[in-house]
Structure formats: C-alpha cells, structure tokens
N, C-alpha and C positions, 0 to 999 in steps of 0.2 A: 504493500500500500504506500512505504515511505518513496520508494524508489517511483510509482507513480505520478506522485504528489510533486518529486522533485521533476520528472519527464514534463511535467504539464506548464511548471514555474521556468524552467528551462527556454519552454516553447514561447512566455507571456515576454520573457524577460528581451527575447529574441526581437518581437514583435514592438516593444515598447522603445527598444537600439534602431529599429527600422524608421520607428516614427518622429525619433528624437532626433536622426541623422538627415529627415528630409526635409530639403529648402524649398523656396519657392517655386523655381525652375523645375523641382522634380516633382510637385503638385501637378503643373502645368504640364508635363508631360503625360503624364497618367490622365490628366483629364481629356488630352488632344487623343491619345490611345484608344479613351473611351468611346468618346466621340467616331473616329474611324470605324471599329470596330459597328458600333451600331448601325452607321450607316452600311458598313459593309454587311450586314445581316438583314440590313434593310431591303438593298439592292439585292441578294437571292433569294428572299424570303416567297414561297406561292411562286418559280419559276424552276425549270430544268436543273438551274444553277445549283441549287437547296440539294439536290440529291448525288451530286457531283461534289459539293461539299462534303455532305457526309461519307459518301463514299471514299473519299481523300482522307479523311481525320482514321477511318477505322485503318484502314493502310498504313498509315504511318504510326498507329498504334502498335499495330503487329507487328511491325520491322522493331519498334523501339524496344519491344519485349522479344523479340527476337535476338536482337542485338544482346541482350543480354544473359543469354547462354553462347556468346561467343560463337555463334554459327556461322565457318568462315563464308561460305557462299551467299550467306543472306545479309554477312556485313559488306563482300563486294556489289551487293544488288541495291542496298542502301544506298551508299556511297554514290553509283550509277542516277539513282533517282534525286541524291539533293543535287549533283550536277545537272542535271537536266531538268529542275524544279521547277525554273523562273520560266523557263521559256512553255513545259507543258503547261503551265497555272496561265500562261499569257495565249497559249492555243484554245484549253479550255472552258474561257472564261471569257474571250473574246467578244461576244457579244455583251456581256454585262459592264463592263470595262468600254467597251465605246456608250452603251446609254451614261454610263458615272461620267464621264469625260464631258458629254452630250450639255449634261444638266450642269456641270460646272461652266462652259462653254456660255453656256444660255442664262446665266443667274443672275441678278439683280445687280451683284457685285461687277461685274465685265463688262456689263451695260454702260453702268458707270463710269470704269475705268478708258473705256473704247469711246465715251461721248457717242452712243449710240441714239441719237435724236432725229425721229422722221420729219423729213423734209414737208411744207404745208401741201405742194400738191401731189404727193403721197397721201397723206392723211385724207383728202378730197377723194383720190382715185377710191382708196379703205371703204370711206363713209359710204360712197355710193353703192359700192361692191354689195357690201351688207343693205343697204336698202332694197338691192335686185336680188340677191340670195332669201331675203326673208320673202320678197311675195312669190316668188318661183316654188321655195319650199310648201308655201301655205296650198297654191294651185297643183300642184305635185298631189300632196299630201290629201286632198278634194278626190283628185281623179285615180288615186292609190297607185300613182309612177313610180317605179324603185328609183333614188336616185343617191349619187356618193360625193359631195362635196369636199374636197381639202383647200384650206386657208393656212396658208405657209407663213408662218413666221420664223424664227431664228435661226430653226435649222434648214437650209437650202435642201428642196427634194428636187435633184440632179438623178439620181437616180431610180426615180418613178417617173419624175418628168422623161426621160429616154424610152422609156416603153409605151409611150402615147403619141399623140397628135400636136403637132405645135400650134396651138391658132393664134393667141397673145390680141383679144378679141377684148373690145366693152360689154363687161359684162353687160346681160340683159334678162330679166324675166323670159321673153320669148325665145332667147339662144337657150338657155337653159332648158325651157323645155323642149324645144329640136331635140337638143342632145340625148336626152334622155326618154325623147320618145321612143314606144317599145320595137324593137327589128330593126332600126337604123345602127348604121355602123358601129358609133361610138356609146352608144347607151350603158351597156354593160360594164363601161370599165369606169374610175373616178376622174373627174374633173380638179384640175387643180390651180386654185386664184394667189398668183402670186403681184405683189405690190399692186393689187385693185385690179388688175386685170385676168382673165380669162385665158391663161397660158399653154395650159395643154390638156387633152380630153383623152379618151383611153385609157387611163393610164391604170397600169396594176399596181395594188398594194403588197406589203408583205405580211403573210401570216402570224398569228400572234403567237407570242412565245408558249403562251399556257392554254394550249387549245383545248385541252381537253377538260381545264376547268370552266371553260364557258358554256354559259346555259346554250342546251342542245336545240331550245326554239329557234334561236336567233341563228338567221341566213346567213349566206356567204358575204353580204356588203357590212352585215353587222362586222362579223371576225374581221374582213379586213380592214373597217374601221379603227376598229379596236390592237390590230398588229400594225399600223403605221402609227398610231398612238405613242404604243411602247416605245418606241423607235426613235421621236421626232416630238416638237411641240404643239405640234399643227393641232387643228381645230378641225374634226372630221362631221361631217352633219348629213344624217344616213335619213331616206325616206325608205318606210316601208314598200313595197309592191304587196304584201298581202294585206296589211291593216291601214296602209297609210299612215303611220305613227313615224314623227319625225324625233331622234334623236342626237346625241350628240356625243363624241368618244372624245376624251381628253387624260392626256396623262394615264390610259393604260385600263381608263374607266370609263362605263358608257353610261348617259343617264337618258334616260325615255320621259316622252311624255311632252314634247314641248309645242305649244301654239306657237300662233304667230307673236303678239307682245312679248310671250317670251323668251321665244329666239330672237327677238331682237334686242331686246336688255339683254341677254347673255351675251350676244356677239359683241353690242358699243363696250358691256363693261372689262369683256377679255382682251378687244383691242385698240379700246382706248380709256385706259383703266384713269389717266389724269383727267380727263374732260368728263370722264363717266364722273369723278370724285367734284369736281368742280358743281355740277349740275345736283351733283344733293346738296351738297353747301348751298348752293342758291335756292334750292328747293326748300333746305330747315331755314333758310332765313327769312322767305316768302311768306313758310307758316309761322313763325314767331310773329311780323308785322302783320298778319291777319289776326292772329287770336288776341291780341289789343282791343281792338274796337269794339270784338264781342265778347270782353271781359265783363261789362255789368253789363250784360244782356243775356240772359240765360238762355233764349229762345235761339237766340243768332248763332250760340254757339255752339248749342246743339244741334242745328241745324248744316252749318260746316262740319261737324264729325261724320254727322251722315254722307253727306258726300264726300266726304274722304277715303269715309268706307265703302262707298257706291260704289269709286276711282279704281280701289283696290282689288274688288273683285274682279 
C-alpha cells in the first residue's frame, strides 16, 4: 500500500514540475496544438477521411507494439513507413488538404490582407444577376423544370467551367429558362454565373464526398449540388423536376424549402453581406423614429405591430 501511495505522489509530484516549469510560450503552444488538432478532426469528421484515419492510428499501433518484441522485419517495415509517411499522409488525404487550404484561401483574414474589394460595376452586374436568378427560379419552380445554378465566388470553377459551354451571356429570366428547358442540349448539366454574368452552361459537377450518407430521395442535381459544395464556396441553387422545390447547397449543406422573398434575402445577404448589414441599420432606425409618435397613442401603435407582422409573414 506504502509503495502505492508513494507511485501515485511520484506521479502528482511529476505533474506539478510540469506545470511549475511552463511559461507562457508553452501555454501558447499547447493551445495552437489544440486548436489544429480540432480542426483537423473537424475536416475528416462524417467523410472517407475518418476511416482512413483510423485505419492509420491502428497500424501504427501495431508496428509500435510490435516494435517492441524486437521483430527485426517489422522494425525494417516500420522504418520503410515513417520514410515514406509524409508523402503517403499527403497522397491520402489529398483531397481534405486542398478543401483546409480552400477555406484558409477564402477567409475573412486574406480578404483583408489581399484588399479584396469589388469593383461598383461588379456589384451592378451581382445585383442584377440575382434579380434574374430569383424570378427564373420562382417560374422554374411553377412549371416543376429541374434546374442547377452555380454563383462562383472565391474559388474560380476552371474546372467545371471546361466541361461546359462558354456563352458569358446577360443573365436573363428567359435564357434561363431556354437553358433549362426539358431535351434541349444544355438542360441537364449546371449553369455557372460568374462576376454577374452567364459564363458557361453544361457544365458537370463533382460528386460529393459522402455519398452515401445523403438522403436516398434526393436526385442527381441535388448530390451534385451538394459535391461542388464541398469543394468550392459557390452558392448552388437546385430546382426540383419532380416537386418543384427550390433549394440551396452551401458549404457541404443543402437547405430546402425556399420561395421567392426568400431566395432573394439569402442571395443579397450571402453576397452582399455589407449592404445587406447596412439596410437593417437603416431599417432599426426607421422603426425607432416611427415608434415615437405612436408612443402615447396606444391605438397607433398597435396598429404598426400589426403590420409588421403582416410584412413578416
């Protein structure tokens, strides 16, 4: 029991030399470590990666307890594998490793640093773009057309754009539905609007990473929505052909269900998240200087609730 007792005081005495010896710098490390790490769980968690993962940890479990009955052939096989570690872990992982690069690439931070500021008739070509994708989607979504819109922002699709049609066309409600009328050429594949324009039609997406955890209802424009998602920061905006139900894949998620109001505040607020933010500020401060004048008036200002709440339905 003595000998216990001192194994354990041993152990505390160890731990408290640990914590006694660590500066601020090695705080800091440990928390950047942590940091990593999570993202790096984050990035294969619910993909391929996850099982390639673990299949790595047990492997390298087994060598290290191997290693240790001195089994010369499985220390030269070791040895073979941490040589050649970096570059397997960089073959198969490949994919995961360009999306983490993707979103560093794309982050708020680089924006910054790059003076990344759209030009005004940029933002004109933008606004219009979405004016003509929201009443195409809603006449689509009426007459139940399948249809696959991509809005390209940060990351260039050079390579979906090559498997399509060049047309670099104003956008229009009526192109749109050309394009996507049923048995014409280009119908079948996505469209893709890049800087406000109509850039190229046909074009194929790439499959999503986790196909087989997507719900089995959802068609082939859904998945490939959803696989250029993963991939890219685009804005994918899928019309049904059997329910007419318009939704929208972003960052690897699809969300249903959207009208016309709707998809149109999602679109200004995803891409033009400043003007979007400006226009509530002018909106809270619209209602501030209204509800004044119906402050001693009880009628009046219940009266304005009411249609606030009309507005919002």
């Amino acid at each position: 029991m003595q000998d216990l007792l001192n194994y354990l005081t041993d152990i505390w005495n160890s731990f408290v030399n640990v914590f006694r010896s660590m500066t601020f710098i090695d705080v800091l490390d440990i928390i950047l470590l942590a940091v990593i790490l999570y993202w790096v769980i984050k990035l294969v968690k619910e993909t391929r990666a996850e099982q390639l993962v673990k299949g790595l940890v047990v492997f390298v479990v087994v060598l290290a307890v191997l290693n240790q009955f001195e089994f010369k052939a499985m220390k030269v096989i070791s040895q073979m594998v941490v040589n050649v570690g970096l570059i397997a872990f960089i073959i198969m992982f490949q994919p995961e490793l360009r999306r983490a690069l993707e979103k560093v690439g794309r982050s708020r931070v680089m924006k910054t640093i790059l003076f990344d500021t759209p030009l005004p008739d940029y933002l004109d070509r933008e606004s219009r773009a979405v004016d003509q994708i929201v009443l195409a989607c809603e006449k689509l979504s009426r007459t139940a057309t399948g249809a696959l819109i991509v809005i390209e922002r940060q990351t260039k699709l050079g390579e979906q754009i090559e498997t399509g049609t060049i047309l670099n066309a104003i956008p229009s409600e009526e192109l749109f539905r050309n394009i996507f009328f049923p048995n014409t050429p280009l119908h079948d594949g996505a469209v893709i609007i890049r800087d406000g324009m109509i850039y190229a039609a046909g074009c194929f997406l790439p499959k999503p990473a986790r196909d087989e955890l997507i719900n089995k209802e959802l068609g082939s424009r859904h998945r490939a929505a959803i696989g250029m998602s993963e991939v890219s920061d685009a804005i994918i905006i899928v019309v049904s052909e059997e329910t007419g139900m318009i939704s929208i894949a972003e960052n690897g998620d699809l969300e249903r269900g959207f009208d016309r109001e709707k998809l149109y505040n999602y679109l200004k607020n995803k891409l033009f998240p400043d003007t979007a933010e400006q226009r509530r500020s002018k909106d809270k401060s619209k209602n501030k200087g209204r509800s004044k004048p119906g402050a001693g008036n009880p009628a009046a200002h219940k009266s304005g609730r009411s249609k606030k709440g009309g507005e919002a339905k």
